[in-house]
C-alpha positions in Angstrom: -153.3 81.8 159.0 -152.0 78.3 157.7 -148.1 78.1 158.3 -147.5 77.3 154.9 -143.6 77.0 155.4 -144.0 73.5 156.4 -145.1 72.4 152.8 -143.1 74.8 151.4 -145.7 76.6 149.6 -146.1 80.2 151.5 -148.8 82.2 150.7 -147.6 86.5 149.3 -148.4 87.6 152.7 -145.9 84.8 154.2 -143.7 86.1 152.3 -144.5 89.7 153.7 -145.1 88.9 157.3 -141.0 88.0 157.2 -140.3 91.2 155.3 -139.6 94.5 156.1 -141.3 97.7 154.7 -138.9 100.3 153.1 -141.6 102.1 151.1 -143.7 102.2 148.4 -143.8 102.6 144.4 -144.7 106.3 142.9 -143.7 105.7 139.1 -143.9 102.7 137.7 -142.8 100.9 133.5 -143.4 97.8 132.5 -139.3 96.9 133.5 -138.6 99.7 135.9 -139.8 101.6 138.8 -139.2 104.4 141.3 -139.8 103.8 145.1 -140.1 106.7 147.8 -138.3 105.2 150.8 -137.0 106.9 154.0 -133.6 106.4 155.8 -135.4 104.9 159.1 -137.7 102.1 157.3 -134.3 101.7 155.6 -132.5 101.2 158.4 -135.0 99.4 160.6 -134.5 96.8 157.5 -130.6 96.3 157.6 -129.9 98.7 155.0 -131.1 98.8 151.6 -128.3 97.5 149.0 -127.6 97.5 145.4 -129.4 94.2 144.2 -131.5 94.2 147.0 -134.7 91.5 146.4 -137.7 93.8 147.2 -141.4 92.5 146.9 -144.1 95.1 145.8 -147.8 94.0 147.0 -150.7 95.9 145.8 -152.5 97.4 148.8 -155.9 99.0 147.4 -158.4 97.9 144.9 -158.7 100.1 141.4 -162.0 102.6 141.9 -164.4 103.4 139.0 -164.0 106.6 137.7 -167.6 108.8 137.7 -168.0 111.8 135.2 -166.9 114.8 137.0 -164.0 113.5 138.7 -160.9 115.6 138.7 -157.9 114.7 136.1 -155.1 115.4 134.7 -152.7 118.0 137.1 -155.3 117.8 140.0 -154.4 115.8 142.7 -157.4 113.2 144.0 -158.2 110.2 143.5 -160.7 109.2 140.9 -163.8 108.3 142.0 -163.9 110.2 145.6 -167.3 112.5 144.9 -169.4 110.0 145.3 -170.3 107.6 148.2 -169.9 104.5 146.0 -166.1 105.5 145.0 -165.3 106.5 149.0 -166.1 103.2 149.7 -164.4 101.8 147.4 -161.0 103.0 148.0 -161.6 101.8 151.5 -161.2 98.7 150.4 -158.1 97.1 151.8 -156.3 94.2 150.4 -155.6 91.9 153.2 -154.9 88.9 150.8 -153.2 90.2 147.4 -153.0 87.9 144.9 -150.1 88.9 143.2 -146.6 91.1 144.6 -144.1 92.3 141.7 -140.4 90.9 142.5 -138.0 93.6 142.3 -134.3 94.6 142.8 -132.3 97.4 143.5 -130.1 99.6 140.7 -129.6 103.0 142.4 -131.0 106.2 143.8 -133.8 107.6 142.3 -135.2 111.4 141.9 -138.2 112.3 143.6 -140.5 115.1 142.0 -139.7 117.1 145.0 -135.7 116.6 144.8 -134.7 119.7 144.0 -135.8 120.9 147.3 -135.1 117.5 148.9 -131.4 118.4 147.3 -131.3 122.2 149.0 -132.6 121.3 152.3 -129.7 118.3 152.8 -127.2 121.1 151.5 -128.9 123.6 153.9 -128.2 121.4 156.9 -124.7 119.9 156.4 -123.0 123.5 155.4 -124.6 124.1 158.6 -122.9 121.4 160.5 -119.9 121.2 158.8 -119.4 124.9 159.5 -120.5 125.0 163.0 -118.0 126.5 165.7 -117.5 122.8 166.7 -115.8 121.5 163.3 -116.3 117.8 162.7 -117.9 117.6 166.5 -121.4 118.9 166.4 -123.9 119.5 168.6 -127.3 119.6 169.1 -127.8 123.4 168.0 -126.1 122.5 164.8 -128.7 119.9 163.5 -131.4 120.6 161.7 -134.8 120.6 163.3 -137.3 117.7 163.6 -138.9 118.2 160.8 -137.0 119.5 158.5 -134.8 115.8 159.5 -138.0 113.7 158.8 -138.5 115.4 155.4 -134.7 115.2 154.4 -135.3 111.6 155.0 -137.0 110.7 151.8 -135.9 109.7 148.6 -136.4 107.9 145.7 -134.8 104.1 144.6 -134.7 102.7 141.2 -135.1 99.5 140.9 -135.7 96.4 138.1 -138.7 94.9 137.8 -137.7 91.2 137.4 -141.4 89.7 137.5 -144.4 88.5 139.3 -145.6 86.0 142.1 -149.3 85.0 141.8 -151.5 82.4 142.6 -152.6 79.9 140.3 -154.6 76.0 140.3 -152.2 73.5 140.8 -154.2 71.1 138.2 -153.6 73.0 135.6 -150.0 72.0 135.6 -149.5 68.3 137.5 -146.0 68.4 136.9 -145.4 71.7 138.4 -145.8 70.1 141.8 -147.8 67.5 143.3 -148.8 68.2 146.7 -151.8 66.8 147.8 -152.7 69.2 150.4 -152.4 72.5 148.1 -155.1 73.5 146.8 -153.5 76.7 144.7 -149.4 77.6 144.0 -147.3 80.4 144.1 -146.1 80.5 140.5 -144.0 82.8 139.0 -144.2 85.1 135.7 -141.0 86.6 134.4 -143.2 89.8 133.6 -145.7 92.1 134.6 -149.3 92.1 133.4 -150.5 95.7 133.4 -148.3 98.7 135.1 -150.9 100.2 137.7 -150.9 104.5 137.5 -152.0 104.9 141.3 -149.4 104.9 144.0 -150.4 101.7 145.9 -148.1 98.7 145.7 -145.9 98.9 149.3 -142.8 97.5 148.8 -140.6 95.0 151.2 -137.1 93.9 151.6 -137.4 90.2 151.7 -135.8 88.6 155.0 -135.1 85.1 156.9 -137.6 82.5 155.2 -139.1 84.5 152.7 -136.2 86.1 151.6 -134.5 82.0 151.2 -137.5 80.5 149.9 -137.4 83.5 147.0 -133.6 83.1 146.6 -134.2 79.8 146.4 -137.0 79.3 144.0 -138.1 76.8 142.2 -135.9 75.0 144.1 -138.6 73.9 147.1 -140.6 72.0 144.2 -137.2 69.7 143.5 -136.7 66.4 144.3 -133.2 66.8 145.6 -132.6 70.6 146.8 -129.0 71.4 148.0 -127.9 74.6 150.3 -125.4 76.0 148.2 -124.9 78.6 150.7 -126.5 82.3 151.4 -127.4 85.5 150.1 -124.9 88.2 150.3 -125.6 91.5 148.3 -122.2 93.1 150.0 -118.6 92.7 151.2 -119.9 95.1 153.4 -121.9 93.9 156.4 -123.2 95.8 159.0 -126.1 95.0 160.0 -127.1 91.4 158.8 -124.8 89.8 160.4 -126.5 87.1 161.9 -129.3 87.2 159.0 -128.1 84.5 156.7 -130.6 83.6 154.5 -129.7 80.4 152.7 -129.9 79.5 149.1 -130.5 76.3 147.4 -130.5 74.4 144.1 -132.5 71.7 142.9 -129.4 69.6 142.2 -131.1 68.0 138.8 -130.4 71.4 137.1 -126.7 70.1 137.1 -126.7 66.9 135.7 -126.0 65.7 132.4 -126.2 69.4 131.6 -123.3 72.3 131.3 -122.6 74.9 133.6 -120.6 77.5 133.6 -118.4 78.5 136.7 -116.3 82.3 135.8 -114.1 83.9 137.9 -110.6 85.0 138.6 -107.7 81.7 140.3 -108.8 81.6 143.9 -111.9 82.9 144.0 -114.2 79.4 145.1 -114.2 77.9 141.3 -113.1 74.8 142.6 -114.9 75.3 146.0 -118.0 75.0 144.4 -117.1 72.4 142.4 -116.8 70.3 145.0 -119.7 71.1 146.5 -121.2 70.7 143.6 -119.8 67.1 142.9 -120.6 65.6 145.9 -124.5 67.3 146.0 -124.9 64.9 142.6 -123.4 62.0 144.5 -125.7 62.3 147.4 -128.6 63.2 145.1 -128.0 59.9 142.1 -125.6 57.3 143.0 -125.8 56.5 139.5 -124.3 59.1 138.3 -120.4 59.2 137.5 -118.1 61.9 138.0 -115.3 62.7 136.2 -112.8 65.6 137.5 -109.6 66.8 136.3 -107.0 67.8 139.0 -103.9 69.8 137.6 -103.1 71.1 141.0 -104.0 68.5 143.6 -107.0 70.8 145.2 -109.5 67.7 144.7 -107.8 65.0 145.4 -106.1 66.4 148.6 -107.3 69.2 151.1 -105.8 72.7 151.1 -105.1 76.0 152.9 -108.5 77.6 150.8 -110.8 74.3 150.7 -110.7 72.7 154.5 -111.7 69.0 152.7 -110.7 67.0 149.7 -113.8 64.8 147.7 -111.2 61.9 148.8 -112.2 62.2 152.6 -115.7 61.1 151.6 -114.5 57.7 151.3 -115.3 55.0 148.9 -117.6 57.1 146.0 -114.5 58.7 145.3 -111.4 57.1 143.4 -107.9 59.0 142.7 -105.9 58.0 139.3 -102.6 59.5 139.8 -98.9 59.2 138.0 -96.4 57.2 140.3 -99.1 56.0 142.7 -97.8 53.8 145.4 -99.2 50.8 147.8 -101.0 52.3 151.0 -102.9 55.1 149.6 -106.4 54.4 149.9 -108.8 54.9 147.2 -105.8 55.7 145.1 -105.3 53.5 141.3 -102.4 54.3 139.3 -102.6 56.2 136.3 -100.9 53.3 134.6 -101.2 51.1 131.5 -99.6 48.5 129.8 -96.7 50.8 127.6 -95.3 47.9 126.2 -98.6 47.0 124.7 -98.5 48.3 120.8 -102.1 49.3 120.9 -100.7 51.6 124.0 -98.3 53.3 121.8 -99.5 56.2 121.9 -100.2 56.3 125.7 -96.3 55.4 126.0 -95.8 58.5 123.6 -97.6 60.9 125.6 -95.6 59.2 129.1 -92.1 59.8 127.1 -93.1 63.4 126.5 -93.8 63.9 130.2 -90.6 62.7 131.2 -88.1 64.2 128.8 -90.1 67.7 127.8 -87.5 69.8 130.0 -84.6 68.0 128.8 -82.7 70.7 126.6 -80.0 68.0 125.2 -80.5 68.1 121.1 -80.3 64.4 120.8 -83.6 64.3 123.3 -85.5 67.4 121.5 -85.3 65.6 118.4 -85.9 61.9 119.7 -89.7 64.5 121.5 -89.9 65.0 117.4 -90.9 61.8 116.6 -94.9 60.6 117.4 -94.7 56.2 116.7 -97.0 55.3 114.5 -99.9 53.6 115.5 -101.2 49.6 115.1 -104.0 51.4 112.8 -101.2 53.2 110.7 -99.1 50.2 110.0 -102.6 48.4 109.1 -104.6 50.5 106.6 -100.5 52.0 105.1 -101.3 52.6 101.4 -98.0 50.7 100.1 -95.7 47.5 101.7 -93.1 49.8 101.8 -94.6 52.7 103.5 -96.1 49.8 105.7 -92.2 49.4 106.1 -90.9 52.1 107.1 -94.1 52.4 109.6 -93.3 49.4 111.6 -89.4 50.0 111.5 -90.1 53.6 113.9 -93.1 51.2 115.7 -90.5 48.5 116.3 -87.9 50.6 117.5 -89.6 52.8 119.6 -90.9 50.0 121.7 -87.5 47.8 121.6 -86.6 51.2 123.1 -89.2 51.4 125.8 -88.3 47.9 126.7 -84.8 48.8 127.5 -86.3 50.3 130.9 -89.3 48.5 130.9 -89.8 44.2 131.7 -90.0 42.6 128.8 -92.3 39.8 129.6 -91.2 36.4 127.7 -94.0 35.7 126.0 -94.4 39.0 124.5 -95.5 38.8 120.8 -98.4 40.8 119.9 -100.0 39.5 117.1 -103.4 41.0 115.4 -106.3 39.0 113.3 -106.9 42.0 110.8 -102.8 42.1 109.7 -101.3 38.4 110.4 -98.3 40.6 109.0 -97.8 42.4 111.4 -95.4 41.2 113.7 -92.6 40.5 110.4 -90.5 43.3 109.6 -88.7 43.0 106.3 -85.2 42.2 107.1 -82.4 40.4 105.2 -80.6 37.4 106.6 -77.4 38.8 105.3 -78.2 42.0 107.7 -79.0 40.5 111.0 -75.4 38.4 110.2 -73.5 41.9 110.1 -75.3 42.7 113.0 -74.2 39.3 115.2 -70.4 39.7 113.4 -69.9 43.1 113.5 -71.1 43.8 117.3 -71.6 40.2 118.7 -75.5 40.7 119.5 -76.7 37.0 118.8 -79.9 37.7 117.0 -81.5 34.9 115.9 -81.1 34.5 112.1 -84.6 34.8 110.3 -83.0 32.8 107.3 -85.1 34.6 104.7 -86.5 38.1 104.3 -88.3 38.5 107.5 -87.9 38.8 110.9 -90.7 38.9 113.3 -90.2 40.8 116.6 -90.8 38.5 119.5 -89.1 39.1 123.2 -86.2 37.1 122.8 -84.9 39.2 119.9 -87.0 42.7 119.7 -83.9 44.4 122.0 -81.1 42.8 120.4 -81.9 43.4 116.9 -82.5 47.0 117.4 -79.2 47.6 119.7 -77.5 46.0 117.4 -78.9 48.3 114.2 -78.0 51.0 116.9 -74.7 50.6 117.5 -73.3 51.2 114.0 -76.7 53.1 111.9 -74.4 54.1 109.7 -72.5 51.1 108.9 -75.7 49.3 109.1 -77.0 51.4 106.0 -74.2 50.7 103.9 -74.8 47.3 104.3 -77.8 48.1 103.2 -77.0 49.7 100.1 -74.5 47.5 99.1 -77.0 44.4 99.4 -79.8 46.3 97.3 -77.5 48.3 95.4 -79.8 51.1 95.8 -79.2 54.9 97.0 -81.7 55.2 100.0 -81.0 54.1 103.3 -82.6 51.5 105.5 -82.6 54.0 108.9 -84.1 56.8 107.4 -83.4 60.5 109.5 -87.0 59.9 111.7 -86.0 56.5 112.7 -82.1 57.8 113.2 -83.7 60.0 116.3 -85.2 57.2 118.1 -82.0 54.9 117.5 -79.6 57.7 119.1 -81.5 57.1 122.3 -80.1 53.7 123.0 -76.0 54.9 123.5 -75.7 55.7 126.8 -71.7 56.8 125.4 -71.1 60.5 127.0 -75.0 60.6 127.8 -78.0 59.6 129.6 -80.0 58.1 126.3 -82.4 55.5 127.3 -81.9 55.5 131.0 -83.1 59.0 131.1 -86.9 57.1 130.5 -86.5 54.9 133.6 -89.4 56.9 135.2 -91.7 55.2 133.2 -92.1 52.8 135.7 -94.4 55.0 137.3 -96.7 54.7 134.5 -96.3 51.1 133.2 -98.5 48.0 134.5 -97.0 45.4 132.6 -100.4 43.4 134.4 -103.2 45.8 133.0 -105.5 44.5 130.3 -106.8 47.7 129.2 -105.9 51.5 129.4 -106.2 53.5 132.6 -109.5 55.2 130.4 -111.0 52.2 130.2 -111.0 51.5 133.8 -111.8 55.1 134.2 -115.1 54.7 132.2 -115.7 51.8 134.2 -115.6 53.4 137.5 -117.9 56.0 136.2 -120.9 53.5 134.6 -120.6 52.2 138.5 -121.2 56.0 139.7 -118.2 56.5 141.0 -116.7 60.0 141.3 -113.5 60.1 139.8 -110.3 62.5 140.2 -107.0 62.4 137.7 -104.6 63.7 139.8 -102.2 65.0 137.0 -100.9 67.6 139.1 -97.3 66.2 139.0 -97.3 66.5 135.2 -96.0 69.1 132.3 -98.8 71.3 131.5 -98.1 70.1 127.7 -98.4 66.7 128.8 -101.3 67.1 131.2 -103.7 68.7 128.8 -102.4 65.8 126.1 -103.7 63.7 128.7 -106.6 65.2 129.6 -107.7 65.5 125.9 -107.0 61.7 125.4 -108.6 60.0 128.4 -112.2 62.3 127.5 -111.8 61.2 123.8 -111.9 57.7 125.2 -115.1 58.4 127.5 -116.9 60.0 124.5 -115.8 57.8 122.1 -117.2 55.0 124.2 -120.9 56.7 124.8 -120.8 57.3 121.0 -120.0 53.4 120.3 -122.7 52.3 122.6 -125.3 54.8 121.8 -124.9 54.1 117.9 -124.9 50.2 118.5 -128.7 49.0 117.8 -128.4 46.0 120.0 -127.3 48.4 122.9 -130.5 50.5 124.6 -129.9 54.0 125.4 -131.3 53.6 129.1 -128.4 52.1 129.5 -125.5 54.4 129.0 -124.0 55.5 131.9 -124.5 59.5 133.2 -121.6 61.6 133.0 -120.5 64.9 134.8 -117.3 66.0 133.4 -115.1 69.4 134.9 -112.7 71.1 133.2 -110.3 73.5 134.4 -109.0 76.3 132.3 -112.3 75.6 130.0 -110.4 78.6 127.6 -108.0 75.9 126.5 -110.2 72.9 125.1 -113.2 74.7 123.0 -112.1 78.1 121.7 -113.6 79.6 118.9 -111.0 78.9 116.2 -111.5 75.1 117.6 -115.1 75.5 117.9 -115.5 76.8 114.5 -113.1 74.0 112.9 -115.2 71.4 111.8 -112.5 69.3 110.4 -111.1 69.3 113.5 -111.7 66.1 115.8 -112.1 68.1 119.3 -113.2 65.7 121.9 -114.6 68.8 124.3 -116.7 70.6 120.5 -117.9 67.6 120.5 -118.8 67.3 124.1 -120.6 71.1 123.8 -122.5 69.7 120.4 -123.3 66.7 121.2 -122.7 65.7 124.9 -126.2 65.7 126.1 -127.4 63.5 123.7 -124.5 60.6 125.2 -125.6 61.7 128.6 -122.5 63.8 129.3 -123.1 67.0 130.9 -120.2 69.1 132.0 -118.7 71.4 134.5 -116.5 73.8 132.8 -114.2 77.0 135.0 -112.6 79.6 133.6 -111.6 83.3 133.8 -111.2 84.0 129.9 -115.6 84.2 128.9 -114.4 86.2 125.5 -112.4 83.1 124.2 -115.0 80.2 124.6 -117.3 80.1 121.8 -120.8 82.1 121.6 -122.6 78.6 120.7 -121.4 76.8 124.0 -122.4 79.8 126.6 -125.2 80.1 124.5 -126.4 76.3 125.2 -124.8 76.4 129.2 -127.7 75.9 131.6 -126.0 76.9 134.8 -123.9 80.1 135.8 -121.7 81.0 139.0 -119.6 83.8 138.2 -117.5 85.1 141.5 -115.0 87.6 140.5 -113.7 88.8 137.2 -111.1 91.8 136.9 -111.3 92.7 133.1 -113.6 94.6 131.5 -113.7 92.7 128.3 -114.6 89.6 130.1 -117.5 91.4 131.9 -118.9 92.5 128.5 -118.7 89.6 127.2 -120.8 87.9 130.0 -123.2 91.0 129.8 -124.4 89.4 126.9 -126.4 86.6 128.7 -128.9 86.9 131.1 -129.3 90.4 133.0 -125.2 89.8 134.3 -125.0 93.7 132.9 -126.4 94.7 136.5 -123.9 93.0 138.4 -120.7 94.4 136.8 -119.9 96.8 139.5 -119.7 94.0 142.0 -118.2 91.4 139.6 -115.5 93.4 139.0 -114.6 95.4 142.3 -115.3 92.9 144.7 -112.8 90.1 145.2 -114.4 88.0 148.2 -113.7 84.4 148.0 -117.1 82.4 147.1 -119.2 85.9 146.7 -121.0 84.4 143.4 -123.9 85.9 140.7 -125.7 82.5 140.5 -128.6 82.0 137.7 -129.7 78.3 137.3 -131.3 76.2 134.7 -134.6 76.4 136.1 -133.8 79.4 138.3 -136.0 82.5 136.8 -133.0 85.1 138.0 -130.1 85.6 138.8 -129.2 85.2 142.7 -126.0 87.1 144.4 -124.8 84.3 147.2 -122.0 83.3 149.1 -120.8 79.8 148.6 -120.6 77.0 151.4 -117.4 76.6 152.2 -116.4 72.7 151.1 -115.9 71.8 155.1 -117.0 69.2 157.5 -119.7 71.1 158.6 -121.1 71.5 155.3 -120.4 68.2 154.6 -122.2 66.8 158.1 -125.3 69.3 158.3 -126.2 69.5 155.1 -125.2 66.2 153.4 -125.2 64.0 156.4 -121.9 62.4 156.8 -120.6 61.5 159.8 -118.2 63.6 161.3 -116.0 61.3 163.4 -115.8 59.3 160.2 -114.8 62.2 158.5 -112.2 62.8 160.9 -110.9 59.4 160.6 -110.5 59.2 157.3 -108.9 62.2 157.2 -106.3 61.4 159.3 -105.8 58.2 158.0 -105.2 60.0 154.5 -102.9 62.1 155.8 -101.0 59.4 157.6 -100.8 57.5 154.6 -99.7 60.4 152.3 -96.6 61.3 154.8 -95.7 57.8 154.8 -95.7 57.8 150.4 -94.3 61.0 150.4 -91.3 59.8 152.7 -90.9 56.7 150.3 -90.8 59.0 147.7 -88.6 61.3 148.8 -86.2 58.2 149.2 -85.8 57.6 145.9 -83.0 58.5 143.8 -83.6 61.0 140.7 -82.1 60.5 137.8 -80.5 63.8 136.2 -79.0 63.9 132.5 -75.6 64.5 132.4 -75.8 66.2 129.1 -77.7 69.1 130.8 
């Protein structure tokens, strides 16, 4: 027979020849059936366990009934009173051109169970009462046969589809090999459900058992080993039978996938394995992953290897990054760049959020307005007011920050801008009443440059009160020039019985007074050039972190949506994106999801993503709170181990998951996954890969004294930043 192995297109009785027989089918539905089996065939197989892959191969031909033959309750088979019908039943399929795929739910009654059921009771009262107690011996075991019969019974299990044989012209993109002149397809169904007892049934093992596992994965361009079948925690006796399982590694990209499961049970194991399976597979495509605790970016007790040992695909943004660390950019961006605002909002948020003084909680009130704001204000004087909390809040910034000297931001769509409305008459209290030396803007307006952006607003700070009578007095009006929003950011500056602004000297870790554009933009750079990116935001708040993380993927998306919707740009073009989310519950909820008005970067990634060729990667433990209309559009599944029964319901709802709650919910083994892929036709149970060197060097090919290296080079260098580091002084408030 052709060894059809090596061109990865077995013929059914391949697939048998590396199977063992555990029995054979007596009632059979359209989605169920019944097997008889017996304890040795089971056993002689390595046991027979709940989800168990069985193949069921038809082993006689149909005969033609004659008139005459016996029906109904009479037990023959039709057609054996004639010559003709004798012969046929002889007729012995060697090559079938079909087997059902089945797996196991449970036991099973056989017609003959109640007897079955007496004779097993029969024989352990007997044993269990013997004069030996819990030691028996010989005399106290049943005979022979009575053991051989006692040995039957009946398995139920699903009936999941069909294998069969087909042309491969009549579907060229199906697969292309030259040499093949008919394909093992595969039918999610059943085409008739046969009366007669013959289909034999098989537990699939070694090859045949992968290769089913596996399928369609053999007709892929790029298949990865994601790692093996496991039906049990349990293992007994296949403990050196290992079957692998692989993916075709195009199912997960641009596309979502789901990964469910409880902290620390292989979420992020498998994403890694997952990430650096698309970097092997297309260069081209970029990478983005989130990092809240450091498990990607560095190596860890669970996950032997970081995706930074694999060298130069992989760049790390992180907060307070410092020279030495290879691969490593800072997270930083220019904060004393007004378009930045923001970006130096979300910084001061980080810093201060666990300061409890109430100057500080109510300076974390205030959100700057943006360049945009001030621009399209309805009024001049809301336009006022806008650039006076704008102004400040930067003059503030640059009281820890370098000010360069030529800083003056100016923009074409507002020449206006950089003027705030200020009366000569004011900035002259200010230089007599605290000795500032602001330039006098001998008219109405003063425009914030470097030379006078921090002095002006010290000066406004050191007597706000005063300052607003001044105010009044000039105008003779009742309203104040320092309104209460602008008061909060002012208080920051006196450093009289408190911290104030020095308490914001750790933005230094964050500001590049050098960088040109936003740490988002570089991001989105590094992933058009295929790069696989980690944000190590580990070190932040978890306010501030998933502020963060929302901002830099509304950049990414916002940029694919630009370039997609500009005519002169083609869509060829735009860059491939594989995003991964921790903690998925967080970022597209239902009330989220269902809030149109809301402008949700990851609903619009769920919506739209695919069509800006951004797939993404999304882990969590909560299925009940992510929207119905994103699971329902996910391609890709790994579930591992979930401890509610809610959540388990909730999955139940998509594909046949229902069968695997017992396991999903009892068993807690690291990596022990339910894994159903986009063009996977069922659900597979597998243990995943561990993300070590050996993976990493048998099955993607690195090097593994280059690993090594690397490795240690890392780690050399992180000792060496972590002893700078711990250096440092920290700053404390003396308020709290």
């Amino acid at each position: 027979m052709t060894d059809r192995w090596a061109v990865h297109e077995p013929a059914i009785s391949d697939l048998i020849d590396e199977s063992s027989h555990v029995g054979g089918i007596f009632s059979m539905e359209y989605d169920q059936c019944s097997i008889l089996v017996n304890d040795y065939w089971t056993q002689e197989a390595g046991g027979l366990p709940r989800h168990t892959l069985l193949l069921a191969r038809p082993m006689v031909q149909a005969v033609t009934p004659e008139e005459g033959d016996p029906t109904d309750d009479e037990w023959a088979v039709p057609g054996v009173n004639t010559d003709e019908s004798i012969a046929e039943t002889d007729s012995i399929i060697e090559e079938p051109d079909h087997a059902m795929l089945l797996r196991v739910k449970g036991p099973a009654d056989l017609p003959t169970e109640t007897r079955l059921k007496t004779n097993r009771h029969d024989a352990i009262r007997q044993t269990v009462t013997s004069q030996n107690g819990s030691k028996p011996s010989e005399e106290d075991v049943a005979d022979l046969l009575t053991q051989r019969e006692m040995q039957y019974s009946g398995i139920s299990a699903k009936v999941l589809g069909t294998f069969y044989f087909d042309d491969p012209k009549d579907d060229e993109d199906a697969y292309s090999e030259p040499n093949i002149d008919r394909i093992l397809r595969y039918g999610s169904d059943i085409q008739n459900v046969f009366s007669a007892g013959n289909y034999i049934v098989y537990k699939l093992q070694d090859k045949a058992l992968s290769w089913v596992a596996s399928y369609p994965s053999h007709r892929s361009d790029v298949q990865v080993e994601i790692g093996e079948v496991k039906y049990t925690s349990t293992r007994i006796w296949d403990e050196d039978d290992r079957p692998s399982v692989s993916i075709p590694i195009e199912d997960f990209i641009g596309t979502k996938t789901a990964l469910f499961g409880m902290t620390r049970t292989g979420k992020s194991n498998a994403m890694k394995i997952l990430a650096t399976a698309i970097e092997e597979a297309d260069e081209d495509v970029g990478q983005l992953l989130f990092d809240p605790s450091g498990e990607y970016a560095y190596a860890n007790d669970q996950d032997e290897k970081a995706l930074a040992d694999l060298g130069d695909t992989t760049t790390i943004y992180k907060y307070g990054a410092k020279p030495g660390e290879e691969n490593v950019k800072p997270l930083r961006s220019n904060l004393l760049d007004p378009e930045n605002l923001n970006i130096a909002y979300l910084r001061v948020q980080q810093v201060l959020t666990d300061k409890t003084s109430n100057y500080i909680r109510d300076f974390l009130t205030v959100q700057p307005p943006s360049v945009e704001e001030i621009i399209n204000a309805e009024s001049p004087s809301t336009k006022e007011r806008l650039k006076r909390v704008h102004f400040a809040y930067l003059a503030l910034l640059a009281k820890q920050l370098d000010l360069p000297p030529d800083w003056g931001p100016e923009f074409e769509e507002d020449s206006n801008y950089p003027w705030l409305g200020v009366k000569d008459e004011l900035v002259q209290y200010i230089n007599e009443e605290h000795g500032v030396g602001v330039p006098r803007p001998g008219g109405h307006d003063l425009k914030m440059e470097a030379n006078l952006l921090v002095p002006f607003w010290e000066g406004v700070a050191e007597n706000i009160d005063g300052f607003n009578q001044r105010y009044r007095d000039l105008t003779d009006r009742d309203k104040d020039w320092v309104n209460e929003e602008l008061r909060k950011v002012l208080k920051m500056f006196s450093t009289t019985g408190q911290s104030g602004h020095r308490l914001l000297s750790e933005l230094i870790d964050f500001h590049n007074v050098d960088s040109d554009i936003d740490a988002a933009e570089e991001i989105y750079r590094d992933l058009s050039d295929g790069q696989i990116v980690v944000v190590d935001i580990s070190n932040g708040k978890s306010e501030v972190v998933q502020q963060e993380t929302t901002r830099i993927t509304h950049a990414i998306l916002s940029t694919s949506m630009r370039r997609f919707q500009d005519p002169e740009e083609d869509d060829d073009d735009l860059p491939i994106i594989q995003l991964y989310l921790e903690e998925a519950h967080q970022h597209f909820d239902k009330d989220r999801y269902r809030n149109s008005d809301e402008q949700n970067p990851y609903v619009q990634l769920a919506k739209e993503g695919a069509k800006f060729k951004i797939g993404m990667t999304y882990a969590t433990q909560e299925v009940s709170d992510i929207d119905p209309r994103v699971l329902s559009n996910t391609a890709n599944w790994i579930v591992t181990h979930l401890n509610s029964k809610k959540e388990i319901n909730e999955l139940a709802n998509y594909y046949n998951f229902e069968d695997f709650e017992h396991g999903i919910r009892n068993v807690e083994d690291v990596g022990f996954a339910r894994i159903k892929t986009d063009s996977g036709e069922y659900i597979v149970p597998a243990k995943i890969s561990l993300f070590d060197i050996d993976w990493l060097v048998n099955e993607m090919g690195y090097d593994r004294d280059e690993l090594e290296d690397r490795a240690a080079e890392r780690r050399s260098d992180n000792d060496e930043v972590a002893g700078t580091a711990a250096a440092e002084p920290m700053l404390t408030d003396e308020d709290d």
